[in-house]
N, C-alpha and C positions, 0 to 999 in steps of 0.2 A: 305458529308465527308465520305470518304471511311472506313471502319472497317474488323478489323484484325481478321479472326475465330480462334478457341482454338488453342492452340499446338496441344493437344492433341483428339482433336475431341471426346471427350467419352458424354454421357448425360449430357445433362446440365441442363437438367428438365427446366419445364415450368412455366412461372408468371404470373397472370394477366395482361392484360395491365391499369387498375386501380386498387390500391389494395382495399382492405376493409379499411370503414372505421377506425379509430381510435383515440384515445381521444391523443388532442398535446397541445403543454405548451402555455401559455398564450401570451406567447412576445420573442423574441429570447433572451432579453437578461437574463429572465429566464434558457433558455435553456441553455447558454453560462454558468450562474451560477451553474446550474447543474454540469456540467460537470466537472468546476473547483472544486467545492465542494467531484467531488469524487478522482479527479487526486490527487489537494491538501490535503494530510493526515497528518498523525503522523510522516512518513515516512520524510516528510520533515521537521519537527523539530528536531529528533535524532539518522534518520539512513544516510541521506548527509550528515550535518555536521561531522559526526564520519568518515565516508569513505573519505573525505576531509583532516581529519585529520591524518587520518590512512597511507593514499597513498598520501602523500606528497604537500598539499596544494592548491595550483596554478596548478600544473602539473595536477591534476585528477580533477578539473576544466574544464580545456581544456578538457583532454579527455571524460571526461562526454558529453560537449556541440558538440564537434564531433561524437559523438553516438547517443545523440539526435537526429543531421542533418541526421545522415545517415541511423539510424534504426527508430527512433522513432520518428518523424513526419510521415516519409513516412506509416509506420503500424497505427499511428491514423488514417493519410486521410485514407488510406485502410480500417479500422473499422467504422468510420466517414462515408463514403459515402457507404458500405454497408449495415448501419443499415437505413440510410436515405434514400436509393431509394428505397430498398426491402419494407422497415417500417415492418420488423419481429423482433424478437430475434436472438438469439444466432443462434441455432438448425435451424429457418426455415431459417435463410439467407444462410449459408452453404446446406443446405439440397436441396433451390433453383439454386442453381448453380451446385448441382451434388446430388443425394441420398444417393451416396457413401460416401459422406464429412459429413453428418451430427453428424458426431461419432466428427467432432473437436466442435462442440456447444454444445454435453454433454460432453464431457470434460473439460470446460468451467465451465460449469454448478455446475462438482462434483470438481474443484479445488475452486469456488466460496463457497461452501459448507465449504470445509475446512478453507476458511482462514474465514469465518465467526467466524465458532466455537472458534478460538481463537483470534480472532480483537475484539469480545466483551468483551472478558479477559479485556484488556489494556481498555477498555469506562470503564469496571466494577472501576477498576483503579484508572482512574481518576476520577470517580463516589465519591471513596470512599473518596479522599483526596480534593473531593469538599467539600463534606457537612461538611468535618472536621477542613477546614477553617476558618469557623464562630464561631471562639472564639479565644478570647486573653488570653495569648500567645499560639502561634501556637505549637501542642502537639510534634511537631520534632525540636523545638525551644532551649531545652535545655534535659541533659540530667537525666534521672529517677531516685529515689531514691534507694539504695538497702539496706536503713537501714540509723541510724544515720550516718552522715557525712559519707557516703560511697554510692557511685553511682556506678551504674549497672556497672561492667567490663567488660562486652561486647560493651558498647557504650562507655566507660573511652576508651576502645584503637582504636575504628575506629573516630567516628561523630554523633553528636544527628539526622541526617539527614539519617545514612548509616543504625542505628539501629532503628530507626523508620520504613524504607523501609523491612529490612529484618526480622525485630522481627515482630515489631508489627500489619504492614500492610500484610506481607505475612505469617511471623511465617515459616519460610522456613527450610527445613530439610536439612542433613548436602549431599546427594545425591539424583540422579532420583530415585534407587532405592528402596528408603524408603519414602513410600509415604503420611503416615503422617494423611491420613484422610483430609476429608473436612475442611477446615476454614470458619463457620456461616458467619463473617464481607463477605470475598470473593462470600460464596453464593448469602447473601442479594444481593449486588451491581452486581453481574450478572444478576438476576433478578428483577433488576434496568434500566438495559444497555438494556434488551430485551425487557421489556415493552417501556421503550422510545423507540428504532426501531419499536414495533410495532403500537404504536400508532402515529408516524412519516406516516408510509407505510398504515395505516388505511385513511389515508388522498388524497392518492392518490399520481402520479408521482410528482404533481405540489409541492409537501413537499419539492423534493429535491432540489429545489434551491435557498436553502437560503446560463612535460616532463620525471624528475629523475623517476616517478612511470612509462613513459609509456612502458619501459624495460620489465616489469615485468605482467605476465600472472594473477595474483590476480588483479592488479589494471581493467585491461580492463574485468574479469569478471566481478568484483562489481560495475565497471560502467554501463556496460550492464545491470543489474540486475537492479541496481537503474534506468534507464531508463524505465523498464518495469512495475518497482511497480509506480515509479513518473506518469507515464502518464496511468497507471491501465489497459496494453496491456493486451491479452489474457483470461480478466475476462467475457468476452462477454458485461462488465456493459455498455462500450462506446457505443456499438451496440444498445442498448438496449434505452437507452437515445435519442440515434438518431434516432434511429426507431418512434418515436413520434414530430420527427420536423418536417419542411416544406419541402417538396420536394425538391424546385429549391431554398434552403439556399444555400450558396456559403461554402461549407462542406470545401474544403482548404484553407480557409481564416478563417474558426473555429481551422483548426486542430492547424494550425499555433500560432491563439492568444491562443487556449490553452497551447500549451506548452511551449510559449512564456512565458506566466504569470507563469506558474510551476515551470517551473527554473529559474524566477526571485525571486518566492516565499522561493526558497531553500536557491537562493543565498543570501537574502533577513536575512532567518535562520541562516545561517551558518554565517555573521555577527556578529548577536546578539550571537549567543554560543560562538564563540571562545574569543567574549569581555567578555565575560560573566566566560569561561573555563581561561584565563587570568590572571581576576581579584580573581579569587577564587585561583588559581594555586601561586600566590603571596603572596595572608594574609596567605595558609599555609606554604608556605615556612619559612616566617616570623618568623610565629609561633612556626616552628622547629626551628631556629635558636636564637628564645628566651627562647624556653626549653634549647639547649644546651648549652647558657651561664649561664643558671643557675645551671645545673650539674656542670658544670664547677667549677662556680664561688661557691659552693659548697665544691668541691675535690680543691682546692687553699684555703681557709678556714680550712679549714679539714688538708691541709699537705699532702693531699696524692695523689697529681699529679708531678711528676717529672718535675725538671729546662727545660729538652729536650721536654719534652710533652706542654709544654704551648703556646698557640697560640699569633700568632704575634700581636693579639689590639681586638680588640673587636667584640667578633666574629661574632655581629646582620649588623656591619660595614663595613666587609672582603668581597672583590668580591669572586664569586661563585668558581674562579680558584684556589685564595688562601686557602679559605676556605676547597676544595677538597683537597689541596695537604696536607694540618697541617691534616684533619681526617684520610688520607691513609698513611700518618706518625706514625702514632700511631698505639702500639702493640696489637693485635688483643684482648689478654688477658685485657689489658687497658681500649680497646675500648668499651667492653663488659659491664667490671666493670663500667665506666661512666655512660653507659646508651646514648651515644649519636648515633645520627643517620644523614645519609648525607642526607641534606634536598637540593636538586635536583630538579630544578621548574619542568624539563623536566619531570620528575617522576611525579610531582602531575600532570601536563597538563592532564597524562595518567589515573589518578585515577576515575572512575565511568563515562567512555564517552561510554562506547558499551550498546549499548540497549537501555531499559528502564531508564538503571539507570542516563541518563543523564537528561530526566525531573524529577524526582521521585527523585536523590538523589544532583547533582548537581543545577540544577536549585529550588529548594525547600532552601536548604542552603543560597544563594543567597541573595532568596524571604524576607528570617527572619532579613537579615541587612537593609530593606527599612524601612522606618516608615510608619507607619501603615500598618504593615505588612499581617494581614488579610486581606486586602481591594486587595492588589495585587495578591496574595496568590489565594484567589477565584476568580481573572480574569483572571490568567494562566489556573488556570483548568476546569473551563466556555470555557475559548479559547481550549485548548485538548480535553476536551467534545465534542463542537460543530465540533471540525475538524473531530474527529472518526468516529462522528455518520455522517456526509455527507458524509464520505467513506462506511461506513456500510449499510447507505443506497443503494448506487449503487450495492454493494455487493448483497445483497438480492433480489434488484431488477432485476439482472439479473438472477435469476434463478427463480424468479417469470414469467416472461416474456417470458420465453419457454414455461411454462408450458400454459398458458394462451390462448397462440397464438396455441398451441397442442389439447387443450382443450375446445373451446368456451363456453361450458357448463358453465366451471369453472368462468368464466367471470363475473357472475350472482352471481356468492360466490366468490369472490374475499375476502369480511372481514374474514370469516370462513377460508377460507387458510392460508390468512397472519398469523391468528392466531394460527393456528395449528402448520405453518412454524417455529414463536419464539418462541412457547412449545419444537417440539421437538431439536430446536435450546440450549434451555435453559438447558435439559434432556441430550443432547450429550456432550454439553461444561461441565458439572459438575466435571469431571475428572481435567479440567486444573484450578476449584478452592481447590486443594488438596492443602496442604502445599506444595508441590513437583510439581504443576503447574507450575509454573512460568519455571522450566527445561520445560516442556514439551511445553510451547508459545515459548520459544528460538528454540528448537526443529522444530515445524510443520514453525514458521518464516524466518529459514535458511534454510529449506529443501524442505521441503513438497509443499510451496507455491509458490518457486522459482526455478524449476528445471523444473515441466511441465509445467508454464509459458512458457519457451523458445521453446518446442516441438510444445506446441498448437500453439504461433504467427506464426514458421516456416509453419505449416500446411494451418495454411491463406494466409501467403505470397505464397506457391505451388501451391493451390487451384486457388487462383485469375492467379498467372502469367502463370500456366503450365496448369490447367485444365481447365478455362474458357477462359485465355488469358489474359496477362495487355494490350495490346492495344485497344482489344476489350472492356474490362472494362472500360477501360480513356473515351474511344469514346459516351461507353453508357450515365457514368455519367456525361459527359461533355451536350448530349442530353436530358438531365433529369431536372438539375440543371442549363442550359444553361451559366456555365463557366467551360473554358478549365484547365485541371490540366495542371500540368506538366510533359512533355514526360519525365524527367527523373525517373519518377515514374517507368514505365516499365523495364527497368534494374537492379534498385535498389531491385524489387519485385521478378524479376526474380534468379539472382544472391546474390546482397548484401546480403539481408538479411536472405531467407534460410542459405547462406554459414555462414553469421557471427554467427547466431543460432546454427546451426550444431554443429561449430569450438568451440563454446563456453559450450553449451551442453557437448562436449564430454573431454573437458578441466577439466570442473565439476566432470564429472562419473570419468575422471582418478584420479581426486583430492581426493577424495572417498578413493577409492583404494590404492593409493599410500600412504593418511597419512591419518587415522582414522581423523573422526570427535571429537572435544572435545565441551562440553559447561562450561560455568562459574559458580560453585559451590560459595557454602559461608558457609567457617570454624568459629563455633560458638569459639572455642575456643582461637584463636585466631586475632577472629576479622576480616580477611581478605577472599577474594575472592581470588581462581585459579580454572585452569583448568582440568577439569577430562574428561578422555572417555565417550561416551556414554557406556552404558551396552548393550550387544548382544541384548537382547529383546526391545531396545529402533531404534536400527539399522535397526532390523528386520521388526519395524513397522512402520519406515522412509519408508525404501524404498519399502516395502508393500504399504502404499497411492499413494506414487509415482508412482508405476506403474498401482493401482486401476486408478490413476486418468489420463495417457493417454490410457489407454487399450480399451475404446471405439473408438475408432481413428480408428485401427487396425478390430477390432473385425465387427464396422458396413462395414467399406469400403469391407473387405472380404466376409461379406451376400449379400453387393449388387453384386459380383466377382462370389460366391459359391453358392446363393439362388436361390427361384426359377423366373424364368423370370418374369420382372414389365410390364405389357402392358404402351403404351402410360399415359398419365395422361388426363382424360377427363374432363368436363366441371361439374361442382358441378350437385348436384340433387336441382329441384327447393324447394322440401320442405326445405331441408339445407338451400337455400341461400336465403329462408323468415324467416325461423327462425333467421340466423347470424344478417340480418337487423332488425328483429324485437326486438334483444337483445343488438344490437347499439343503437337503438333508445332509450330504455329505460333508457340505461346507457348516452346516451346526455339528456334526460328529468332530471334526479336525478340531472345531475353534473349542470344542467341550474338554478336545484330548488336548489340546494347549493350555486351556486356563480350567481346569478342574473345580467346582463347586461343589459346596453340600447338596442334598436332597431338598427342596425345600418344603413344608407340610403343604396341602393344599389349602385353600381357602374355603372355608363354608360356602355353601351354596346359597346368593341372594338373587333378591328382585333388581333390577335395573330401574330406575326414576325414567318417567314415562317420556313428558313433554322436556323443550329444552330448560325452561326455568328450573322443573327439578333436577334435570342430569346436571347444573351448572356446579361446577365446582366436585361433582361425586366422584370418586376414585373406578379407575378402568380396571376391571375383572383380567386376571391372565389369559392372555390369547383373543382377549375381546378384542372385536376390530369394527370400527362406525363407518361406512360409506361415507367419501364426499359427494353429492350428488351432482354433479357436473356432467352435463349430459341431457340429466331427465328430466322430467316438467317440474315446474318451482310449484 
C-alpha cells in the first residue's frame, strides 16, 4: 500500500519500532469500560439535558448528533489510535510526531489540572448528600423550624430542597466577591472525594473500569462544547487509556461504540429529566394555583375583591389561557394587595435546570415524593459518585501518564506520587470549598475548561493532518492494527475540524467581548437566584488560566523554531535500556504477586499474513509487537 509523506515535511522525530513494554488491561472489555466510565460523566446527567432544554429540544438533538459525526468521532479515532499505536501519554505521542507539538500534551496536562481541581468540588457534593441520606426523613424533606409555628423565611418562599442546597449544604454568600471563608461540611467531603481518587489510582489503571435553535450561534457552540466534555476530547485521558491497550484492537470500531454508548447515555438522561422536570413543573403549578384560590377565596369572604375582579369559576379548573387573561385583568394595585402570582408551568420547567442545581435541587425534591425515600435517595448519589469519580479518575490519569512515561524513575514510586498528586490536589481546590465556591466551580466549568479544550483538539487535528499527514497516519494505523479506517478521516482532519474549532473558538472570544459574562447568584433575602457580573478580578483570573493553559503550545513549538539545533535522536544507552527492563520486570512480578493467574498453554507456532489486506482482521501472536512507522520513509 502506497503512503502519503507529511504536507509539511518538518521532523517528525523517531519511534521504536517496538515500544517498551507496558502494563495493559486485563480484557478489552475492561478497556471499552474504561473509557465509557470517563466519557460517561455528570455532564451527562445535568449539562445535555439543560442545553436540550435551553436550545429547543429535538432541534439541538439533531445538531448535537451531527457534531458528534462530524467532529467527534473523527478526533476520538484520532486520540484513540494515537495513544494505541504510540502506547505513550499525552506529551510523548505529540512529542513523537514532532518535538515541536509536544507543548499540545502539556497543555493537556495543565487543562487536566484545572478541571480536577474543581470536578472534585461536585464528588465532594455528592459525597456530602450521600451520607446524609441515611436517615428518615430526609433533612431537605421539609422545611426548618425558626421558632414556634414560624418556619425559616428563606425556605417559606423558595423549597425545602432550594434551601437545603443553598443554606445548608453550601451556606452561599449573597456574591463572588465576598468570600465568606471555608465551609468545615465542604472541607470534610473534599477530602473525602480525594482520598477515594487516591486510593482508586493507588490500585492501578485496572480501577478504572468499572432545527428552530440551529439559526442561532449559541446553539452550535454548546453543542460543540458538549461534544467535547461528552467524549472527554483534548484531556489527553483517551490517550492515555489507550496507550495501555492492544496494538492491533480495531481503535475505530472503539471509537465508534464509544460514542455510540455516550450519546445514548445522554439521550437515555435527558428522558428521565425532562419526565422528571414535567412532573415537578405541574405539582407546582398546582400548588400556585391553589394558593391563589385561596387569597382569593379569602378577599370574596372579606368583601374586598370587586364584582369586575372575580374570576370566571374556579381558578385550580381554569385553563392556563384563561387563567392568564382574568390575572393581567386586574389592577396592578389589586394584584399586589392579593398576593397572587401567575403560576405559568413554562416558568417553573425553568426553575433550578442550569447546573448543579438540577441533581442537588430538582431531582432531590422529586427523590422525597417516593416511598421510602432514603432507600432511593442514596442510590441517586452512589450513582453521581460513582459516575464522577470514573471521570476523575481519567482526569488524573492523564497527567499522571506523562509524567511516568518522562520519568521511568518515577515508575518505581508511582504510590508516593499519586499521593502527593491528591495532597496537593486537596491544598489547591480549598478555595472552591469557601462559601463563595460554588461562583467559582461555575466559573473555571464555563470557561477555563472549555475554551482551551477547543485550541488543544484543533492542535491534534493540524499536527496529524498538516504536520505528519492524515494519509500517511490512516496508512500507518491501518499497518499496525491491520484494519483500514476510513478515507474520510483525512479531510475531515484536514479541514473540518481545525476550521469548525477555529470558527467556534473565535465565536466564544467575541462572545466574551461583546456581552460580559454573568453567573447565577443567590438573593438571601428574597429567596431567589439571578444573574450578576463577574467582578474584574474574577475575569482577570478567567482568562489568565486560559491562556496559562494553551501557552505551552506556542512557547514549546517556538524553542524547537528558536532553540538550539537537536541532533538526530539516537539509540538509547545500554545501561538505560537494562535499567527501563529491569524496572518493567519488577513492576510485572508485583502486579503478577497481586493478581495471580493460571499458566496459560502456549500457542502453536504460525505464520503471520504478509501484506496489510491479509494481516486485516488476523489475531496478534503473544508478545507480538507491529512498529508504527513514524519517523521513516513511507
Amino acid at each position: 500500500m502506497e503512503k502519503a509523506g507529511p504536507v509539511l515535511g518538518g521532523d517528525t522525530g523517531l519511534l521504536q519500532e517496538e515500544p517498551p513494554p507496558r502494563p495493559t488491561w486485563t480484557s478489552k472489555a475492561q478497556y471499552i469500560l474504561a473509557q465509557l466510565g470517563f466519557s460517561v460523566g455528570l455532564g451527562n446527567i445535568w449539562r445535555f439535558p439543560y442545553l436540550c432544554h435551553q436550545n429547543g429540544g429535538g432541534a439541538f438533538l439533531l445538531l448535537y448528533l451531527l457534531l458528534l459525526f462530524l467532529l467527534g468521532i473523527p478526533l476520538l479515532f484520532l486520540e484513540l489510535a494515537a495513544g494505541q499505536c504510540l502506547r505513550q501519554g499525552s506529551v510523548g505521542v505529540w512529542k513523537s510526531i514532532s518535538p515541536r507539538l509536544a507543548g499540545i500534551g502539556l497543555a493537556s496536562c495543565l487543562v487536566c489540572a484545572f478541571v480536577a481541581l474543581y470536578y472534585n468540588v461536585i464528588i465532594a457534593w455528592s459525597l456530602l448528600y450521600l451520607t446524609r441520606s441515611f436517615q428518615h426523613p430526609l433533612p431537605w424533606q421539609s422545611c426548618p423550624s425558626a421558632g414556634p409555628n414560624h418556619t425559616e423565611p428563606e425556605c417559606a418562599l423558595s423549597s425545602p430542597t432550594t434551601y437545603f442546597w443553598y443554606r445548608q449544604t453550601l451556606d452561599v454568600t449573597p456574591e463572588m466577591g465576598v468570600g465568606g471563608g471555608l465551609q468545615p461540611a465542604l472541607v470534610g467531603g473534599l477530602l473525602g472525594a480525594w482520598a477515594l481518587v487516591g486510593a482508586s489510582l493507588l490500585k492501578g489503571i485496572k480501577s478504572s473500569g468499572k432545527v428552530s435553535a440551529w439559526g442561532t450561534g449559541q446553539a452550535w457552540r454548546q453543542a460543540a462544547t458538549q461534544v467535547f466534555f461528552a467524549l472527554g476530547l483534548g484531556f489527553g485521558s483517551v490517550i492515555a487509556y489507550a496507550s495501555y491497550g492492544a496494538r492491533r484492537s480495531n481503535c475505530h470500531r472503539d471509537a465508534v461504540l464509544v460514542a455510540g454508548l455516550n450519546a445514548l447515555t445522554s439521550l437515555l438522561a435527558t428522558f428521565v429529566v425532562f419526565a422528571v422536570l414535567g412532573a415537578r413543573a405541574t405539582r407546582r403549578t398546582r400548588h400556585c394555583l391553589r394558593r391563589n384560590a385561596e387569597l382569593v377565596s379569602r378577599a370574596l369572604a372579606a368583601g374586598g375583591l370587586p364584582e369586575t375582579a372575580r374570576p370566571p369559576g374556579n381558578l385550580t379548573a381554569l385553563p392556563a389561557p384563561q387563567y392568564g387573561a382574568w390575572l393581567q385583568g386586574l389592577p396592578p394595585a389589586l394584584r399586589d394587595a392579593l398576593g397572587v402570582t401567575d403560576c405559568r408551568l413554562d416558568e417553573e420547567m425553568n426553575k433550578g435546570v442550569e447546573g448543579p442545581g438540577l441533581a442537588f435541587i430538582v431531582f432531590t425534591e422529586t427523590l422525597t415524593l417516593l416511598p421510602v425515600a432514603p432507600l432511593w435517595s442514596s442510590l441517586f448519589f452512589l450513582t453521581l459518585l460513582g459516575l464522577g469519580l470514573s471521570t476523575m479518575l481519567g482526569v488524573i490519569q492523564a497527567v499522571l501518564t506523562p509524567l511516568l512515561d518522562a520519568f521511568p524513575v518515577l515508575r518505581r514510586r508511582r504510590a508516593p506520587l499519586t499521593v502527593l498528586c491528591c495532597a496537593g490536589g486537596f491544598v489547591l481546590g480549598l478555595p472552591f470549598a469557601q462559601r463563595s465556591g460554588s461562583y467559582l466551580v461555575a466559573a473555571f466549568d464555563d470557561y477555563v475548561a472549555t475554551l482551551p479544550l477547543l485550541a488543544v483538539a484543533a492542535c491534534e487535528a493540524v499536527a496529524v493532518a498538516w504536520v505528519y499527514g492524515a494519509e500517511r497516519f490512516l496508512a500507518a494505523v491501518w499497518e499496525v492494527t491491520g484494519h483500514r479506517p476510513w478515507r474520510l478521516y483525512g479531510p475531515l482532519w484536514r479541514f473540518g475540524s481545525p476550521g469548525a474549532m477555529v470558527a467556534l473558538l473565535g465565536a466564544s472570544l467575541g462572545q466574551l467581548a461583546l456581552r460580559p459574562p454573568t453567573y447565577q447568584a443567590w438573593d438571601r433575602a428574597t429567596a431567589t437566584s439571578w444573574r450578576r457580573p463577574y467582578p474584574p478580578w474574577a475575569l482577570a483570573l478567567t482568562l489568565g488560566l486560559m491562556v496559562v493553559a494553551v501557552l505551552p503550545i506556542p512557547i514549546v513549538a517556538l524553542w524547537g523554531v528558536l532553540g538550539p539545533p537537536r541532533g538526530p535522536p539516537g539509540p538509547r544507552g545500554r545501561g538505560q535500556q537494562e535499567e527501563e527492563e529491569e524496572e518493567e520486570e519488577e513492576e510485572e512480578e508485583e502486579e503478577s504477586a497481586a493478581d495471580p493467574a493460571p499458566p496459560a498453554a502456549p500457542p502453536p507456532p504460525r505464520t503471520l499474513p504478509r501484506g496489510p489486506d491479509e494481516r486485516e482482521g488476523a489475531p496478534l501472536e503473544d508478545g507480538e509487537e507491529l512498529g508504527f512507522p513514524i519517523g521513516h520513509a513511507a
